[in-house]
BAKOL-166017 format. One record per atom (N, C-alpha, C): residue in three letters; x, y, z. Coordinates in steps of 0.1 Angstrom, whole numbers, plus 2048, in hexadecimal, padded with zeros to 3 digits. Each point is the difference from the previous one (the first is absolute). Layout:
BEGIN
ALAXYZ ...
//
This chain:
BEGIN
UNK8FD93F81E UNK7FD7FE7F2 UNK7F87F27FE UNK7F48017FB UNK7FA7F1800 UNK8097F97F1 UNK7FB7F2808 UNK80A7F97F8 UNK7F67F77F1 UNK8018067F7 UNK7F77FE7F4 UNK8037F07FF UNK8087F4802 UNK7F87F57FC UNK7F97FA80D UNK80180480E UNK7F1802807 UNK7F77FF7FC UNK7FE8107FA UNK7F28047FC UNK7FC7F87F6 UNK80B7FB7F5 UNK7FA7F77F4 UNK7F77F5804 UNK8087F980D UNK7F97F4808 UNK7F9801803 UNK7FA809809 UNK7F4803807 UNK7F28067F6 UNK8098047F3 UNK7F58067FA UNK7F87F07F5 UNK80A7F67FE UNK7FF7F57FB UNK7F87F380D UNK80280280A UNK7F37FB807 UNK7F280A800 UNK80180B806 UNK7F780A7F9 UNK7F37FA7F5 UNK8097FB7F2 UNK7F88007F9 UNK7FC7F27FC UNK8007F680E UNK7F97F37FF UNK7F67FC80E UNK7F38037FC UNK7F97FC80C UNK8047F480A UNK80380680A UNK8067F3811 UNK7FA800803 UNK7F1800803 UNK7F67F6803 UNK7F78037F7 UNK7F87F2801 UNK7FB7F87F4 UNK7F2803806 UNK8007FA812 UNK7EF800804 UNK7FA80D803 UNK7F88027F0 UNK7F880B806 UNK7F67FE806 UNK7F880D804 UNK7FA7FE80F UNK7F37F8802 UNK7F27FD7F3 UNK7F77FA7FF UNK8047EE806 UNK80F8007F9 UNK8067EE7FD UNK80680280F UNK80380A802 UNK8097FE80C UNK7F77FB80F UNK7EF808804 UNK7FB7FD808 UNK7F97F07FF UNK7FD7FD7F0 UNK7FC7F37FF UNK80E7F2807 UNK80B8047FE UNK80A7FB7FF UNK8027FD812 UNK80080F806 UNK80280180D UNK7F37F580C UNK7F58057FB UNK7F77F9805 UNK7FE7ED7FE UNK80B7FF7F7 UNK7FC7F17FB UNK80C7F880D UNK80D8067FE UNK80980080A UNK7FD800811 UNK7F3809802 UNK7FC80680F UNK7F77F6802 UNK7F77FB7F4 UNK7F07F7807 UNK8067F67FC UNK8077F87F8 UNK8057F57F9 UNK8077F7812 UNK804806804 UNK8097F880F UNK800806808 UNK7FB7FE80F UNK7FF803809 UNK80F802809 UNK80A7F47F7 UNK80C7FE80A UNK80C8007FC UNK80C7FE804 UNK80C8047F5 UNK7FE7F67F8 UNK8078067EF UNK7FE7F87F7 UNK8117FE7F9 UNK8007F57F6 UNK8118017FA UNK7F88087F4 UNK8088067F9 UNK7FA8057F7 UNK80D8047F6 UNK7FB7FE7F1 UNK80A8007F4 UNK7FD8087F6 UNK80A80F7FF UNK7FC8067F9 UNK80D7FD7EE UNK7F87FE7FA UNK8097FE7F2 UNK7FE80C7F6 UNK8098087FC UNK80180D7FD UNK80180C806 UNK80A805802 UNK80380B80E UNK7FF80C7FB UNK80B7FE7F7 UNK8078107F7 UNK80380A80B UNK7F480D806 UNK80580C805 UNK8027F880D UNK7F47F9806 UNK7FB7FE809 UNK7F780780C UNK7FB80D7F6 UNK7FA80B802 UNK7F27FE801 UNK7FC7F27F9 UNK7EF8047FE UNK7FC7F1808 UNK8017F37F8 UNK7F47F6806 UNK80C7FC810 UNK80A8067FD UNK8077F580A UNK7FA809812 UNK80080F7FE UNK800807807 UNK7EF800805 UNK7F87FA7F9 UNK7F27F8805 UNK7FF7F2807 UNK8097FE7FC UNK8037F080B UNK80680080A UNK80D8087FF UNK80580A80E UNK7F280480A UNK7FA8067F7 UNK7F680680F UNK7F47F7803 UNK7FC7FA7F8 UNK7F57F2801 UNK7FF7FD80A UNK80A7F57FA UNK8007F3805 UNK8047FF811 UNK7FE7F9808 UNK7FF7FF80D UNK8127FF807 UNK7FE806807 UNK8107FD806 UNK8057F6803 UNK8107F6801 UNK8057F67FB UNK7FC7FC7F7 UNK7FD8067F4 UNK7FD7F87F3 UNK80F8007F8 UNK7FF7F57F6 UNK80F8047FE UNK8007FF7F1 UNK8028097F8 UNK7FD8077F5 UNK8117FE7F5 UNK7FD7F67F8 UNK80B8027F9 UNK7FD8047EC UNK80C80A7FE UNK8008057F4 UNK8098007F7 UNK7FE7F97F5 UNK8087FC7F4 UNK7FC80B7F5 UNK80B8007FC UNK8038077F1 UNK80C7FC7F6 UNK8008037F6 UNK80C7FA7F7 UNK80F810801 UNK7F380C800 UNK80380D801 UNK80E7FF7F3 UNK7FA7FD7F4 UNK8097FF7F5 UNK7F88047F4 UNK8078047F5 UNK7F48067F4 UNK7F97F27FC UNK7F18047FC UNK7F77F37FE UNK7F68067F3 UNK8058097F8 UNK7F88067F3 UNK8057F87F8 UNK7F77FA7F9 UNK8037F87F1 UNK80080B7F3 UNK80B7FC7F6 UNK8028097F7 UNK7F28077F5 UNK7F47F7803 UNK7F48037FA UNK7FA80C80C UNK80480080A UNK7FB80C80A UNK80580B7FD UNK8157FE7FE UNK80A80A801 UNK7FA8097F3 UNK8007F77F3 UNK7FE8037F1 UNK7F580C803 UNK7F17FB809 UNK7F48057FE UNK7FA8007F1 UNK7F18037FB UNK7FB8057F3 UNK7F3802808 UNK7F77FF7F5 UNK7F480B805 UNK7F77F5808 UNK8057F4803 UNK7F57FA809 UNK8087FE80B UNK80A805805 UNK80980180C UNK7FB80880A UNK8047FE80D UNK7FE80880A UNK80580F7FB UNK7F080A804 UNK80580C7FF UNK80580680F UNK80980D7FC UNK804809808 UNK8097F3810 UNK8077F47F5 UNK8087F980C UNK80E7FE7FA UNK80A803806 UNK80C7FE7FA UNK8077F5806 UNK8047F77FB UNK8027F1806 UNK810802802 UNK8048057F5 UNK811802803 UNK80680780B UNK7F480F801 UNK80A80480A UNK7F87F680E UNK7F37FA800 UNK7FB7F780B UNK80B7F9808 UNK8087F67EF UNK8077F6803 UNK81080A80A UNK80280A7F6 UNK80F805809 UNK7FE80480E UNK7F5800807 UNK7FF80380E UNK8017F2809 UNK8037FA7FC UNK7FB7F2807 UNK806802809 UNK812806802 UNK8057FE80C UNK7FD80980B UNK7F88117FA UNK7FD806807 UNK7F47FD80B UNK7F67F67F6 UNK7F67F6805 UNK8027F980E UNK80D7F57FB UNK8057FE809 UNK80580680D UNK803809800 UNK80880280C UNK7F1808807 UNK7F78087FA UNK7F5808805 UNK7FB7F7807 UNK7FB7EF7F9 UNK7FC7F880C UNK8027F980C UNK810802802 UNK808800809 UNK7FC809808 UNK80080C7FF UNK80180C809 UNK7F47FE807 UNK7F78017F6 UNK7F47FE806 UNK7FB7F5806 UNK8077F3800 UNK8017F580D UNK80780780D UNK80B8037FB UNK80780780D UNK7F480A80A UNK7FF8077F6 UNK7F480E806 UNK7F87F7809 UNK7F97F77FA UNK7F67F7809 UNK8077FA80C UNK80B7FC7FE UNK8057F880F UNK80880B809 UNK80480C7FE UNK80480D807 UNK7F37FF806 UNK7F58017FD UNK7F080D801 UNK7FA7F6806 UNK7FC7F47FF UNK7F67FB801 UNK8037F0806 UNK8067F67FB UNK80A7F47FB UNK7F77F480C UNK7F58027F9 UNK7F57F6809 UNK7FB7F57F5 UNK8078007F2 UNK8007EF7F9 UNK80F7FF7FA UNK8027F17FE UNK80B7FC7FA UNK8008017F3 UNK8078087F9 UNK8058067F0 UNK80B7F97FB UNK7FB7F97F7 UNK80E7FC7F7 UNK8008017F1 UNK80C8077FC UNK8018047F3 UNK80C7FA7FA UNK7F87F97F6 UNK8087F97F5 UNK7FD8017F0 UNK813805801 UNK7FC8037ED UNK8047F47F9 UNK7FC7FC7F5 UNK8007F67FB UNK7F37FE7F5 UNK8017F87F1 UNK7F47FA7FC UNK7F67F9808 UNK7F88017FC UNK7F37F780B UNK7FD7F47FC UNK8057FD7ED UNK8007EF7FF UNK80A7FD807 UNK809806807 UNK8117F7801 UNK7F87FC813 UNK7FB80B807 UNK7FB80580D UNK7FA7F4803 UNK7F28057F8 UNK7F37FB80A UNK8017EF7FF UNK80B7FA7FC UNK7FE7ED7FE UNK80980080A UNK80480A806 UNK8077FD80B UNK7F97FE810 UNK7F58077FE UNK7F57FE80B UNK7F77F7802 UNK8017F6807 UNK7F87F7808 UNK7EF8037FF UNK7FB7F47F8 UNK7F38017FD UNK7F380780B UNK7FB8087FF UNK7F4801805 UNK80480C80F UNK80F8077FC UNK80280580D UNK7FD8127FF UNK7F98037FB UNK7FA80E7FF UNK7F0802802 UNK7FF808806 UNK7F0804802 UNK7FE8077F8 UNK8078057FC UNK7FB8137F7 UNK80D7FE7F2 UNK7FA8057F5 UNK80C7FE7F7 UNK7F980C7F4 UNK80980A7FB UNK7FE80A7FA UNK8098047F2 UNK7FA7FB7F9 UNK8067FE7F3 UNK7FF8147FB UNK80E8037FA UNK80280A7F7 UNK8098047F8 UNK8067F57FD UNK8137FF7FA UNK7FB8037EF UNK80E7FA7FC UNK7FD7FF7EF UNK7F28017FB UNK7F88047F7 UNK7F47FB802 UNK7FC7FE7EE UNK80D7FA7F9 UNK8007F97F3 UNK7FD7F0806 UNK7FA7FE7F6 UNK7F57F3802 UNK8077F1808 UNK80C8067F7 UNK8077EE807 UNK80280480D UNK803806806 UNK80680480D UNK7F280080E UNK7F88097F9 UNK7F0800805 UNK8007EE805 UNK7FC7F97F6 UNK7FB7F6805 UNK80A7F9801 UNK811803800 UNK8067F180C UNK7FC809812 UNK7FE80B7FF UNK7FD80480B UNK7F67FD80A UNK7FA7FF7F6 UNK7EA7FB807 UNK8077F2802 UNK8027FC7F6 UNK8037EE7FE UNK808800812 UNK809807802 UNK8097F880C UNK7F580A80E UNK7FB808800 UNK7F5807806 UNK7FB7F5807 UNK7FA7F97F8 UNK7F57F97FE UNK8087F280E UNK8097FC7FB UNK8067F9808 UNK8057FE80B UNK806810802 UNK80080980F UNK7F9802806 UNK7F28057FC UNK7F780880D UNK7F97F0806 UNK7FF80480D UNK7FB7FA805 UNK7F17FB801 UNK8007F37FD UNK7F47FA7FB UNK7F77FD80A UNK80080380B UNK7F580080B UNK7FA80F7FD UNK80480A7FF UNK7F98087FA UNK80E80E802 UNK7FE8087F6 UNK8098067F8 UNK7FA80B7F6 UNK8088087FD UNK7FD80B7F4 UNK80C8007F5 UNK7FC7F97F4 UNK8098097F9 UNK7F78087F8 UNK80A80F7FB UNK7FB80E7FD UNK8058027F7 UNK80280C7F7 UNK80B8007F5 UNK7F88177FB UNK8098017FD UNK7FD8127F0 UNK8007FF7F5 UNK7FF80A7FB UNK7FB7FC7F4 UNK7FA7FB7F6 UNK7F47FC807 UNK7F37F57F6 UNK7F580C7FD UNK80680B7F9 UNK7F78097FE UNK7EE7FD7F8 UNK8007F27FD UNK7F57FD7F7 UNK7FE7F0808 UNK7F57FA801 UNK7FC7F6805 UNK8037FB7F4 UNK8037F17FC UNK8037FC7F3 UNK7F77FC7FA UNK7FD8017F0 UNK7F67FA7F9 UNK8087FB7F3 UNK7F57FC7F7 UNK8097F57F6 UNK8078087F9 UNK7FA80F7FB UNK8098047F9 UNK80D809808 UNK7FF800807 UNK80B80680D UNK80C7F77FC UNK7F87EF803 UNK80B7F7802 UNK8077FC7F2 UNK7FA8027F9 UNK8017FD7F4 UNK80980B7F7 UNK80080C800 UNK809810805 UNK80B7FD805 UNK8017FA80C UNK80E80180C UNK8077F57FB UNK7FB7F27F7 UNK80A7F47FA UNK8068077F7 UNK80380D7F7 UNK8028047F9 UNK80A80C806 UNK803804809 UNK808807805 UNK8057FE80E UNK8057F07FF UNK8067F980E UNK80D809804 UNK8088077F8 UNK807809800 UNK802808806 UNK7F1808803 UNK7FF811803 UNK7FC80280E UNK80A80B802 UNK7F67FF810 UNK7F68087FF UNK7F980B7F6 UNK7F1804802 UNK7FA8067ED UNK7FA800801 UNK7FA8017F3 UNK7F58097FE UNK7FD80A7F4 UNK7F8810809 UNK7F57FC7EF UNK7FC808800 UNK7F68017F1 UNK7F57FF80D UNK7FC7F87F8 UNK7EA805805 UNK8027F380D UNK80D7F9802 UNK7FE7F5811 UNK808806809 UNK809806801 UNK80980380A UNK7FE7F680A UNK80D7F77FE UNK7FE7F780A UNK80E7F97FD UNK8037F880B UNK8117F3800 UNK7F87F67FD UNK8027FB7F3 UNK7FF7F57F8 UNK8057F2807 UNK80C7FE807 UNK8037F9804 UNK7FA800814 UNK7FE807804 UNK7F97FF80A UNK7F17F97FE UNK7FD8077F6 UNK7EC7FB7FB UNK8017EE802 UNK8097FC7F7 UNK8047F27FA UNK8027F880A UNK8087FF806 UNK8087FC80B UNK7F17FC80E UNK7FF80D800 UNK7F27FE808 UNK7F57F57FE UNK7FE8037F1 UNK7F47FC7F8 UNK8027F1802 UNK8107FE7FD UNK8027EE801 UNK8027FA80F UNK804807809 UNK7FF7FC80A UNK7F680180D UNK7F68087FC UNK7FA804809 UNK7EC7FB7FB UNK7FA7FF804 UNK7F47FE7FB UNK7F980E7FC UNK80480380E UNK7F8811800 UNK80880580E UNK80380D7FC UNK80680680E UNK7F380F802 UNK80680280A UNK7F7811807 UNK80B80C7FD UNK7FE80A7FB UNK80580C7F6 UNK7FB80A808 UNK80A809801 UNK7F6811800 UNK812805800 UNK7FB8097F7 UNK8048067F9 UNK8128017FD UNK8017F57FB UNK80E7F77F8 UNK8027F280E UNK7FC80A80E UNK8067EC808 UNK7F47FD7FD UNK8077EE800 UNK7F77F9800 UNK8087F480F UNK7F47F9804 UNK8067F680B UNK7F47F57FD UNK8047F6804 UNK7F97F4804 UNK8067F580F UNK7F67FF806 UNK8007F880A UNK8027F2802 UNK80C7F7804 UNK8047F4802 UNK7F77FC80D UNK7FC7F27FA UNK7F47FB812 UNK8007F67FD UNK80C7F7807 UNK7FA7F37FF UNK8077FD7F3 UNK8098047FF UNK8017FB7F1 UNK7FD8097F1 UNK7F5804800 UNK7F58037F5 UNK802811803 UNK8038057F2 UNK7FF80E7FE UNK7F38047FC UNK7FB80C80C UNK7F78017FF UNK7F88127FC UNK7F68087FD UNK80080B7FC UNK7F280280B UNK7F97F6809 UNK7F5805804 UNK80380480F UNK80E802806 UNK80580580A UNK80780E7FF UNK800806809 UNK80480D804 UNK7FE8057EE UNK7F48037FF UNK7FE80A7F2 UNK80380D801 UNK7FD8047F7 UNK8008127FE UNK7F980580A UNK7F77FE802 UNK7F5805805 UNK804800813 UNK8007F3802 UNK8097FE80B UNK805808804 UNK80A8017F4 UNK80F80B808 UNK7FE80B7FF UNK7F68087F8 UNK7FB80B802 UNK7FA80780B UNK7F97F2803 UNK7F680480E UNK8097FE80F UNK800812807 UNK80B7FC80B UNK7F4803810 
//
């Protein structure tokens, strides 16, 4: 006899997309990871959830002995202006039941580290749940090559993220990357997103994360986009957009 609160569970993951990288963002994503370093890299992924989509492109990337660590808070992260919704809210996204899966989140990206070190177990994986303000001040300046922003993505959170990014990746040269920047920022974008630091996405005629736009806008000069990632290149210091472009990583 099947056992109906099973099926409840399975039918409540069911109905929240576990992975995030679709496949246009996913090859851009892959190839930035493949041409970006020839050699093993440390690399910091911030926002895990399933661990089904960007984590499982760095898994296959990145060069063997790389040593790949992943933080998540894997706790509800919807603000009551998300849960509430009205007509400028994310459509067709349900944050509540998003938020009640966390633990199922959790353990899925477990499995799926495990799966990799059964099958394959040719980089070092480390998974840590935890906030990423409490985390990343715990890491020693300048010691990541690769750093992959996708956690919370309400504005305050966005940018203490970039902000300690920024201080982690490695300043001889480095990538930090990030989802969700569905719009390159402009004034009235930025000017839009100080008005809903709150929300994690906002639909009408922008469809876009308000606090990802912002966040960006203030920290970054200009980054490289296709289609929601965006990355920019650390060299020497100086974040830069005239290395490994679109185009680049297009061309194989």
């Amino acid at each position: 006899m099947e056992n109906n609160n099973t099926t409840r569970g399975e039918d409540r993951v069911k109905a929240v997309n576990q992975n995030l990288a679709q496949s246009r963002r996913a090859a851009i994503m892959a190839a930035l990871a493949r041409k970006a370093f020839t050699d093993k890299v440390k690399a910091l992924e911030i926002g895990v959830w399933y661990g089904a989509g960007s984590t499982n492109i760095w898994l296959d990337n990145f060069m063997p002995g790389s040593d790949l660590v992943l933080v998540d808070a894997w706790r509800p992260y919807a603000s009551s202006a998300d849960v509430s919704g009205d007509d400028f809210g994310a459509a067709n996204w349900d944050y509540a039941k998003m938020d009640s899966l966390s633990s199922e989140a959790f353990l899925s990206a477990f499995l799926n580290v495990r799966k990799f070190e059964n099958e394959i177990d040719d980089k070092n994986v480390s998974l840590i749940r935890g906030k990423s303000s409490a985390l990343l001040p715990l890491f020693k300046e300048g010691c990541f090559d690769f750093i992959y922003i996708d956690a919370d993505h309400k504005y305050e959170s966005v940018k203490a993220d970039i902000v300690n990014a920024k201080r982690l990746v490695n300043k001889k040269f480095g990538i930090v990357c990030g989802d969700d920047l569905e719009k390159l920022p402009t004034p009235e974008l930025v000017d839009l997103a100080r008005q809903y630091k709150d929300r994690d996405y906002i639909k009408g005629d922008y469809g876009y994360h308000p606090g990802v736009c912002l966040a960006v806008s203030e920290e970054f000069a200009s980054v490289n986009m296709s289609d929601g990632f965006w990355w920019v290149v650390c060299k020497n210091g100086e974040f830069l957009t005239d290395q490994l472009g679109l185009e680049y990583l297009q061309a194989e």
